[in-house]
Each structure stands twice: as C-alpha cells, then as structure tokens.
C-alpha positions in Angstrom: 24.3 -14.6 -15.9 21.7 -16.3 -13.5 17.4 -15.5 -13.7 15.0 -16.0 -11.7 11.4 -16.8 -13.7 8.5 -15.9 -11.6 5.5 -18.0 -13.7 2.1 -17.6 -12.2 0.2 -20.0 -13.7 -3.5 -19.1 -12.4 -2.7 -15.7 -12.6 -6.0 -14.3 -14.6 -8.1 -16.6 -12.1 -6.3 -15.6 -8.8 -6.5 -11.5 -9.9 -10.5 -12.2 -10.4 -10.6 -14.1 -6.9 -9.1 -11.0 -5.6 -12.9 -9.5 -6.0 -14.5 -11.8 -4.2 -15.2 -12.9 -0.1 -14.2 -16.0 1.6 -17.4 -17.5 0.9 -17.3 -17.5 -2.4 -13.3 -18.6 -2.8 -14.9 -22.4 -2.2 -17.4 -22.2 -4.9 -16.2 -23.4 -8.5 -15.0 -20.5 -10.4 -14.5 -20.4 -14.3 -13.6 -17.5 -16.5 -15.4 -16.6 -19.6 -14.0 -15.4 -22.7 -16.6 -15.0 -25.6 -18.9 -17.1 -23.8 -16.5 -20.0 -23.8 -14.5 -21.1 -20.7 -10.7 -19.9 -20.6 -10.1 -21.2 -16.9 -11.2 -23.1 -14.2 -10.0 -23.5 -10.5 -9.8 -26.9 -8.7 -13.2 -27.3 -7.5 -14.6 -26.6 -11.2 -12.2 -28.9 -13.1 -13.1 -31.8 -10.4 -16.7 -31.5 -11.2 -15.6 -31.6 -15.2 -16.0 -28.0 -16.1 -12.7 -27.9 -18.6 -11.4 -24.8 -20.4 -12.9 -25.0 -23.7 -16.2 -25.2 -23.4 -19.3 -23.5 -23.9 -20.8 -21.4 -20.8 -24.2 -23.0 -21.6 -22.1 -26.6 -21.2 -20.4 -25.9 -18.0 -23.8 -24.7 -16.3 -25.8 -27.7 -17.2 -22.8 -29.8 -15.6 -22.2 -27.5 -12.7 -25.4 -25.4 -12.2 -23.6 -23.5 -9.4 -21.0 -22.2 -11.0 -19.9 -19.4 -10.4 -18.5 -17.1 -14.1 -16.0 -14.1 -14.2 -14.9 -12.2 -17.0 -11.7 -12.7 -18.4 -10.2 -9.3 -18.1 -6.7 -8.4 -19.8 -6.3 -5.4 -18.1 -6.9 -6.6 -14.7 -4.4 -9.3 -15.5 -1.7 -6.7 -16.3 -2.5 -4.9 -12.8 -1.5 -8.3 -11.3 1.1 -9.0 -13.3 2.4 -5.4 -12.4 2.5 -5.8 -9.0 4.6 -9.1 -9.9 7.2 -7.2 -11.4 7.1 -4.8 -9.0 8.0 -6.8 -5.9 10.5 -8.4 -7.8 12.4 -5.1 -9.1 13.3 -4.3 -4.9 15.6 -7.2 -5.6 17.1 -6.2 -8.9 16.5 -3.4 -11.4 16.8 -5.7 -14.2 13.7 -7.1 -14.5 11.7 -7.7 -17.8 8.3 -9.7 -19.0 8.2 -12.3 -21.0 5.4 -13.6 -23.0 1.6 -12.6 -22.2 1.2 -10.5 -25.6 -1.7 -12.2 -26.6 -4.2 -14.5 -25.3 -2.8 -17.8 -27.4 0.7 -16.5 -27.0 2.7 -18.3 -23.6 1.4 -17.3 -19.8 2.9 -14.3 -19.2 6.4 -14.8 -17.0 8.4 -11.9 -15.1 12.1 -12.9 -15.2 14.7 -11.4 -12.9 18.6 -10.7 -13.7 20.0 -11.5 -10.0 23.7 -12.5 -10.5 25.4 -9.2 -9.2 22.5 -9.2 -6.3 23.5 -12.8 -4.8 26.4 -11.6 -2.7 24.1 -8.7 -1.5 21.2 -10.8 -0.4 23.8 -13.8 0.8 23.5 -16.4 -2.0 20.6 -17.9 -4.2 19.1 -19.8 -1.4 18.3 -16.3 0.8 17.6 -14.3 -2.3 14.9 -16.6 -3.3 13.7 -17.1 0.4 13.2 -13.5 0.4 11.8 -13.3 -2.8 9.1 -15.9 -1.7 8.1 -13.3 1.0 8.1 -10.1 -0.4 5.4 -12.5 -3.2 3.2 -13.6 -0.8 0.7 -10.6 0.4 -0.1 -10.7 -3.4 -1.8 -13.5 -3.2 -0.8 -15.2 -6.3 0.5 -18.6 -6.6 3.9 -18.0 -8.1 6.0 -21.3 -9.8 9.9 -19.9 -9.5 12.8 -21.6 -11.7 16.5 -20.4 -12.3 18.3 -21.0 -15.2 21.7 -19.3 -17.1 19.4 -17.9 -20.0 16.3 -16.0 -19.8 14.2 -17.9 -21.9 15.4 -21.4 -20.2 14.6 -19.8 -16.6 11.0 -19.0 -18.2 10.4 -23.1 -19.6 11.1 -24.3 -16.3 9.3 -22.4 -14.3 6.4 -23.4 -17.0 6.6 -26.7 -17.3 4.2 -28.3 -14.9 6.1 -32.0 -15.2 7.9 -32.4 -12.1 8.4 -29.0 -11.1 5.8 -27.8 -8.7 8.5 -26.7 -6.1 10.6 -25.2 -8.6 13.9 -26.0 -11.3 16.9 -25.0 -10.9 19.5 -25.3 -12.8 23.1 -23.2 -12.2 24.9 -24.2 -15.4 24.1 -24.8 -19.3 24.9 -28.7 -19.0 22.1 -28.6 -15.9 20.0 -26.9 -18.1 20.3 -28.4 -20.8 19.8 -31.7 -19.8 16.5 -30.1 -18.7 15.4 -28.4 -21.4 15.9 -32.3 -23.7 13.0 -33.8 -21.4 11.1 -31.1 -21.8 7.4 -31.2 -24.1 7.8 -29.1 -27.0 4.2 -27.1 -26.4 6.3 -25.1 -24.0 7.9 -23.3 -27.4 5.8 -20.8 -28.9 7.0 -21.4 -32.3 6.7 -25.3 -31.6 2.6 -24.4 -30.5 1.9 -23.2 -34.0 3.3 -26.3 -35.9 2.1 -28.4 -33.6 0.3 -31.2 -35.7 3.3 -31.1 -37.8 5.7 -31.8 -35.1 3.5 -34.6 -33.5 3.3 -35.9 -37.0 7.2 -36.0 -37.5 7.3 -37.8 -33.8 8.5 -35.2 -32.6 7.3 -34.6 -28.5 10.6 -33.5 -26.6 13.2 -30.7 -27.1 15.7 -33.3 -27.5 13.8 -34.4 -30.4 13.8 -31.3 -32.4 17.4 -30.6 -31.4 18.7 -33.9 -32.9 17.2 -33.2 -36.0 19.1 -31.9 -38.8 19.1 -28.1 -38.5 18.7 -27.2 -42.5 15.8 -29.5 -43.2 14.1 -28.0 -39.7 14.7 -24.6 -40.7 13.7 -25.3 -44.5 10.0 -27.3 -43.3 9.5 -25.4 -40.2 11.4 -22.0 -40.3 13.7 -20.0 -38.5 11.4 -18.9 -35.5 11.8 -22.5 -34.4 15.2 -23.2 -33.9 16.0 -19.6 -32.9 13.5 -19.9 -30.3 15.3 -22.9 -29.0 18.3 -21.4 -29.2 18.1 -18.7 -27.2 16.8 -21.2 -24.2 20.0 -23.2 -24.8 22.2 -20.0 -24.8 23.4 -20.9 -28.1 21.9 -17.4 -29.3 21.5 -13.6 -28.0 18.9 -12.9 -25.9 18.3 -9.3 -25.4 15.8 -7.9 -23.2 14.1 -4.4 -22.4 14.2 -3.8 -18.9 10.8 -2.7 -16.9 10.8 1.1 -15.5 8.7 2.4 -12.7 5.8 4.9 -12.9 6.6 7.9 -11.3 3.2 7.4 -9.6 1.1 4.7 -8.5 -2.7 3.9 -9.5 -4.5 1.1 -9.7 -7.9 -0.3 -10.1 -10.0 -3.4 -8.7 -13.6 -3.9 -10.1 -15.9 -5.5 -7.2 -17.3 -8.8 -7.9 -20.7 -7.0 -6.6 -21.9 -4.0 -5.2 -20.3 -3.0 -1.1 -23.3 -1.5 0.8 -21.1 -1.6 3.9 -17.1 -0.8 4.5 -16.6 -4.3 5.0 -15.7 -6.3 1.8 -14.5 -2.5 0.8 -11.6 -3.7 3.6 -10.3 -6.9 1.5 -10.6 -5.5 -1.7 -8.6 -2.8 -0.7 -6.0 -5.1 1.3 -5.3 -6.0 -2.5 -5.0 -3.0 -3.9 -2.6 -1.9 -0.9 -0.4 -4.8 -1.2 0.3 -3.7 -4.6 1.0 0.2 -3.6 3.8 -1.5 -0.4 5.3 -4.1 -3.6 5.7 -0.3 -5.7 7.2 1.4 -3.5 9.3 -1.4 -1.9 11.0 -1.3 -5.8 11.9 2.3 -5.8 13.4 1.3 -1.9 11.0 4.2 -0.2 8.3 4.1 1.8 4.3 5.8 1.5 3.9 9.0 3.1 0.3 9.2 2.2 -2.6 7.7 -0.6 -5.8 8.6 -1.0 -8.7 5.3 -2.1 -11.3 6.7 -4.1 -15.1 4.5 -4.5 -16.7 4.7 -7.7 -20.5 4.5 -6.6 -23.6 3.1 -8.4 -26.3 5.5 -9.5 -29.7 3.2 -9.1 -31.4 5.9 -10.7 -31.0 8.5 -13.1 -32.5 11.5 -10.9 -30.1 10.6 -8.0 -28.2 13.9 -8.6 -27.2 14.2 -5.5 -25.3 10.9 -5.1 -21.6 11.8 -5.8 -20.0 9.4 -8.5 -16.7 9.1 -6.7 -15.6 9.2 -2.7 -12.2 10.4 -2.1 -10.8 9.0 1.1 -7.2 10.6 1.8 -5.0 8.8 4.2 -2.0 11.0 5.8 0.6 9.2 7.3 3.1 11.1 10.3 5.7 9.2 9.4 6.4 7.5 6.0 5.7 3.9 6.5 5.8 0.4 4.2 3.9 -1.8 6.9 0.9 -3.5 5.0 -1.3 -4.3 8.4 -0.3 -0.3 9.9 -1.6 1.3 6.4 -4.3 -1.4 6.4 -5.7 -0.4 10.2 -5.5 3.1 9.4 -7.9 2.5 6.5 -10.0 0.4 8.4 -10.3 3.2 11.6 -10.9 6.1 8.5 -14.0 2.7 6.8 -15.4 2.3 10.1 -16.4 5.6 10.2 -17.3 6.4 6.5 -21.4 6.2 5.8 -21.5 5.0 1.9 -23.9 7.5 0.2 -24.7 4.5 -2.3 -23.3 1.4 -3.7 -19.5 1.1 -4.3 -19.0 -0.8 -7.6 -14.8 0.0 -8.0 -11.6 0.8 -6.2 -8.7 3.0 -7.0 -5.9 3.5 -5.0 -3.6 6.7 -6.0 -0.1 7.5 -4.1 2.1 10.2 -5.3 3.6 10.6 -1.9 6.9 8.8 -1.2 10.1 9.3 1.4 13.5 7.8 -0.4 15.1 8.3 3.1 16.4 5.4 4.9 13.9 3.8 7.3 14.3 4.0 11.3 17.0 1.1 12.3 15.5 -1.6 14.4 15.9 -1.6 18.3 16.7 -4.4 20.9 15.6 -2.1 23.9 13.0 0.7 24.0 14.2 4.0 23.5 12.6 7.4 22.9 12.6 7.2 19.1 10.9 4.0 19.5 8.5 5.8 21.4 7.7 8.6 19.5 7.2 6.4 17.1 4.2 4.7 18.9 3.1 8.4 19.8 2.9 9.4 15.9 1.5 5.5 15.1 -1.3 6.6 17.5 -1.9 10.3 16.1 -2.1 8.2 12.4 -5.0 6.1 13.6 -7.2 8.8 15.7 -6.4 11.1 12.4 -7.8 8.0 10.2 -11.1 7.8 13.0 -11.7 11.2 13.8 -10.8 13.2 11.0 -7.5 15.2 10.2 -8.9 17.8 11.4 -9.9 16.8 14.9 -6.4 15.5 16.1 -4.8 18.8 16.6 -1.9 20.2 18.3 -0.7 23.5 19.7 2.0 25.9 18.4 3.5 29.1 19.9 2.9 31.8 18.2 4.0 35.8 18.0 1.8 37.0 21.2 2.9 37.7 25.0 -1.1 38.0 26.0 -1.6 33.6 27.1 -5.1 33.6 25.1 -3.2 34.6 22.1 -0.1 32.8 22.6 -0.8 29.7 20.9 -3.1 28.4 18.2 -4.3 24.4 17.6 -4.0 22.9 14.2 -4.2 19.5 12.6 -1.4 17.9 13.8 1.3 16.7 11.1 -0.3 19.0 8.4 2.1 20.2 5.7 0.5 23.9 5.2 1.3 27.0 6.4 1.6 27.4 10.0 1.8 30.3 12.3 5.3 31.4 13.1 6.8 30.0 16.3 9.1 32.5 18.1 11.0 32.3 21.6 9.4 35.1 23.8 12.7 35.1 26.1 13.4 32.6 28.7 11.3 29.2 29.4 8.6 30.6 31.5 6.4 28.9 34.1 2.8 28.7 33.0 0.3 26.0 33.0 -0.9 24.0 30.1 -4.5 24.5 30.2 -6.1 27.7 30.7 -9.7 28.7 30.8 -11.8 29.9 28.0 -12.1 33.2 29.9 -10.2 34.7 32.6 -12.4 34.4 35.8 -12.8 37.4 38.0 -12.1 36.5 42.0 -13.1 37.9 44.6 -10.8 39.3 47.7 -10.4 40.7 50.6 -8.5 43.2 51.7 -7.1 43.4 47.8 -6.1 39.8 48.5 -7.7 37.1 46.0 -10.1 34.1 47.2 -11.2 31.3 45.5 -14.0 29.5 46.1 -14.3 31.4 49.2 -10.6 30.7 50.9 -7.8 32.9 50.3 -5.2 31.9 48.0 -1.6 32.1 48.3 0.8 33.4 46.4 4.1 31.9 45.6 5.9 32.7 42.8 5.6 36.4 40.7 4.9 38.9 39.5 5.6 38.1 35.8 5.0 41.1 34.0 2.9 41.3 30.5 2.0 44.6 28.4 1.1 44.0 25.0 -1.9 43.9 22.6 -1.4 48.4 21.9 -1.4 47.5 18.1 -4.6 45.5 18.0 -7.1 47.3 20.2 -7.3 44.7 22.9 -4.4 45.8 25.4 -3.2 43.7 28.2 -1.5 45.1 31.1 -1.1 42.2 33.6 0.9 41.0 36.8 1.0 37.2 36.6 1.6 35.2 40.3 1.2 31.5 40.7 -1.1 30.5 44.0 -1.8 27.6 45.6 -5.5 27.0 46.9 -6.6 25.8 50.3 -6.5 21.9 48.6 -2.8 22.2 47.7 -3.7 22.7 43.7 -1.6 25.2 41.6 -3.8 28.0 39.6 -2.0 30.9 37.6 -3.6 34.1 38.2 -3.2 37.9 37.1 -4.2 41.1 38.8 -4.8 43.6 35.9 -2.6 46.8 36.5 -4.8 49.5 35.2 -8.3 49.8 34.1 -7.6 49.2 30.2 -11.2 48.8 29.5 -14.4 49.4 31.3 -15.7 46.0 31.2 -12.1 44.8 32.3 -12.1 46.5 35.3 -9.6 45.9 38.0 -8.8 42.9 40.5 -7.6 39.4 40.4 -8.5 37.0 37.9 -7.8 33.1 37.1 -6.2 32.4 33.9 -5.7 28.9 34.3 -4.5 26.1 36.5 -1.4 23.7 36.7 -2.0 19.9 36.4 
C-alpha cells in the first residue's frame, strides 16, 4: 500500500482568512477560543502574540490586532473541500485525527497505489494533486508513506519537512519515524511529563524500550499507536462518501453593502462546489448562491431575510473563472436590499457525461461552444428571461408560427413540427402586416413599384380559431435592391382585413 497525507497545518486560520479582503490578509490575525488565543499567523507571532494567551494580553502587545472566532464547523467545511479534491484521485480516502480540539490537526490521507499507473507514477499524481489543491487556498504539507498513520507523522512533523517526506518502503520510513519527536503521538501527548521524565524525546526512544514495562507504566494505547505507524499492526480505515448534494456556508467577516467582497467570498465557496464535483468526475449544470441579509431594525418587514440568486449553465461546466464571471455578470447587476452577513452555495445539478475532448484547430463544436459560453453570461446579466430564442411551432399563419422563450430552459416548450418542405421566408417580420398601396393592382412601396420574383406560396389556415388567413405569399425586391416578403390576401376574411397587398416582413 502507498498514502498520500494531506496535513494543513493553518487550516482553522486560512478557512477564517477566507472571510476577509486583501487589505486585511496583512494585518496580524489570531483566533480566539474562550477568550484565549488558539492561533496566530506570521505577522502576529513576530510581534509576540503566541497561542496561549489571554485576548486582553495579546491586545496590549499588539493593539491592532485583528481576533476571529475559532469556529469548528467552518473548519470541517474546509477540511471538506480537502477531502474532496483529493477523492477525484482515489475513492479511498479517509480523515485522520481532528476529533477534538487537543486531539492531532486534522489530516486527509489518500490510498493511491492502484491510481499510480493511471496518473503516470507518484511524481505526476502528486504534481496533479498539488493543482487540483491550490484554488482552495490552503497551505497543504504532503508526505507519503507505506502505512496510514506514518504518511500522517510526516506530513506533521514540521522538522525538516516543509517540502514534504517521502518515504516508499518501511526501512525508509522507519528510519524516519526513529528521529521523529514523540508529541507527534497522540497517546505520547497525554503522558507527556512522564515520557520527558523517563528521557524519552524520540520514537526511537520509546521503541527501544522494553515493550512489557511500557505497556505495564504507560498502556496499550502507546505502543499500539506506534505500531500501526510502523506497520507492525492493522490499520483499518472508514472510507469518506460523497453527499448526494452540495451546500456550504461562509460567514462574512463584516457586513457586504455592495457585490464586491460578495465576489471573493463566493470565489471560496465555488472552489469548493468545482473540488465536489471534480470527485464524483461530473461537471455543474447549475447552483443557485443564496445571501442571508441583516435586519437593522425590527420593523424592516419588508427586507427579505434571504436572496436567491440561481445560476443556469447551457452546457455543464467545471471551469472555476467561467462559473465565477457568470456570477460576477448576474452581482453586477443585483441591488442588495440590505446588508449581506452569510453565503450559501447549493448545487443539486450535475452531468456524469464525459466532458467535450480538447481541440488543436477550431471546429464548429468549439464554436458553439463560445455561442452557448456567451448565451450563459447575457443570461447571468440580463436575466433568464431576457435571452430568448425562437421555436417553430404548430401554425402555417407567419405571426403564429413561432414563439420566443428563455433560451436553454428545461420546461415545457411548444411542439416543433415540420410544416412540409424548407420554405423561403425571412427572419424578421413586422409586428403588423403593413397595408401597400398599388397601382393598377400592382403593389408600391414607398411610392415605387415593387417587383415580384418568386411566388405565390399559398396559406389557408386559422378556420378553428376565428382569425382565418387566406394569403398568397411572393417575395419582391424594392427599387434599392432589398428583399421584403409580401402577401396579397385572397378574399375579404374580415372587414377590417380588407383586400390588397401587404408587407409581412423583409429579408436581411
């Protein structure tokens, strides 16, 4: 067996950071947790704010500091997203760690021996690995190991290892896991005074001790702990399953009045949605971004609590920056009736069909594919409802023969039949056929004859509704060379209709 152990090791600082704007990403950042600090980044720890300490402490050292919440849940969102991203590489995938605050940082290990050959080896599994974790934005420590629990104590011991242990075999790791500090054992953690009193500091210590009179002073937990990092003992795991679903959360740092940091927050939350999907191997055919608002005042009935924003997609896509602009066209446009204090992001709409192949030379799928990209972000500015397209419907009479609707939309549409052989008519026609004048029963426009070329094309239809049409169709050209499509009616079917030429519409 070979894992992969993703460690992040500021991951309850990094989700928090998510929440907040560029600005404030270079101000020192600490995490409370019953008003004591739990966490610092850089810029905190170099002005001597350290985890431990009271909040009252740490502001009369750094008066601009700048205090977050430490936040389980929002920590297993991140952590989620982790496992996630991870599980489009392997579907054995499992946590490790993370129960409790005092317990280990959490770790998500990955099974990857029968994915190497797939992916072409360790070195371009974990190249692509790297890649897929970026847009999460969490700093992620890998290490690979034989055993589960070994791959998880290198990636989490910060000696030596920034860019990553490891080790292929059990003497590799082994040899690894003697120099290691025994605070990277849970079971070593609590016992820790008695350890340090025995002169004990390394795993090579403790294992060179006899095993009865370990077990008989410290306990079982101990040793079997270290066994299982050696290999020397069974390590089973539960494997992670996906939601059926996705939804997540993100609480703002402080209240959006504008779409703006509504955008990065969101970038986060999308990231997360693409890392989902991309481990069920489909792509997002739609998600809708709901804003919790704030309610200043109790009598503000009219504010709504929630905004719903849905986001249709033409074609099923797992691009981050595409699903990203079409939010920002459908923000740009959105007037926030108050404050927005939350995010959630909701997507039951996915497509488990293979995604398009990728082309050296432009062809027409790759066009239609910018056609539909382009229909995606005018839907996302203007509205679903204002990107529309026509259909051919049951009707011979042209006013009737088609009807608009929002293009891409998934309910019921009006039948499209074939009315015979491709006809000849022109795409636009006027709202209202035109009466023309003539002379000598020939029609003019704009005051010049027109003249006829192609027809008659004969309609008669419309008994069964009252409005009957009884119509010769010819195209004409006019006196400037442009092509108009015009109808003399046959009989007088109404009084108002009368008799003559008309113009129904005109060619481009």
């Amino acid at each position: 067996m070979l894992w992969i152990a993703l460690y992040p090791p500021a991951l309850s600082l990094e989700a928090f950071a998510a929440t907040l704007g560029m600005a404030q990403h270079a101000l020192p950042l600490a995490l409370l947790d019953a008003q004591r600090i739990r966490c610092v980044n850089r810029v905190a720890w170099q002005l001597g704010v350290k985890p431990g300490l009271k909040r009252a402490t740490a502001l009369a050292l750094v008066p601009q500091l700048l205090f977050g919440q430490a936040d389980a849940a929002r920590d297993a969102q991140a952590l989620r997203a982790l496992a996630h991203a991870a599980l489009a590489f392997t579907p054995s995938v499992t946590l490790d760690g993370g129960s409790d605050k005092d317990a280990a940082p959490p770790c998500v290990l990955l099974e990857v021996r029968p994915s190497l050959r797939y992916f072409g080896g360790l070195a371009s599994l974990l190249q692509r690995l790297q890649a897929a974790l970026a847009p999460l934005g969490l700093r992620v420590r890998i290490a690979s190991a034989p055993t589960a629990l070994g791959a998880a104590l290198l990636a989490r011991w910060r000696t030596g290892f920034e860019q990553g242990a490891h080790s292929l075999d059990l003497r590799a790791l082994h040899a690894h896991l003697d120099a290691a500090p025994l605070a990277l054992l849970g079971a070593a953690r609590v016992q820790a005074d008695v350890l340090t009193g025995m002169g004990l500091h390394t795993l090579g210590d403790l294992r060179r001790l006899p095993r009865d009179g370990l077990a008989r002073r410290c306990g079982e937990a101990l040793l079997d702990e270290l066994d299982r990092a050696r290999g020397e003992r069974a390590d089973p795991r539960e494997w992670l399953t996906l939601a059926s679903s996705f939804e997540a959360r993100l609480e703002l740092f402080e209240r959006a009045d504008s779409s703006a940091p509504l955008l990065q927050a969101a970038a986060v939350l999308l990231a997360r949605l693409v890392a989902w999907a991309g481990a069920q191997h489909a792509r997002i055919g739609g998600f809708v971004l709901a804003l919790r608002h704030e309610r200043r005042h109790r009598t503000e009935i009219q504010v709504p609590e929630h905004t719903e924003l849905p986001i249709a997609l033409a074609e099923a896509s797992s691009d981050p920056k595409h699903l990203q602009s079409l939010l920002h066209e459908r923000l740009a446009r959105l007037t926030l009736s108050a404050p927005t204090l939350e995010l959630r992001l909701r997507c039951h709409q996915l497509v488990r069909r293979a995604a398009p192949n990728g082309e050296l030379f432009p062809t027409t799928a790759s066009a239609q594919e910018g056609l539909l990209r382009l229909i995606e972000r005018l839907q996302a500015r203007l509205g679903p409802e204002r990107v529309c397209r026509p259909l051919r419907v049951e009707d011979h009479r042209p006013e009737r023969a088609t009807a608009w609707q929002p293009a891409f939309r998934v309910a019921a549409q009006p039948t499209a039949v074939s009315n015979g052989p491709t006809l000849t008519r022109p795409v636009w026609l006027l709202p209202q056929a035109q009466a023309l004048p003539e002379r000598a029963s020939h029609p003019l426009l704009e005051g010049r004859p027109l003249q006829l070329l192609a027809g008659p094309e004969r309609i008669e239809s419309g008994w069964w509704d009252g409005e009957p049409a009884a119509r010769d169709y010819f195209i004409a050209q006019a006196h400037d060379g442009a092509l108009v499509w015009i109808y003399r009616a046959r009989l007088p079917l109404a009084q108002s209709a009368g008799e003559g030429w008309f113009l129904q519409g005109r060619f481009a």
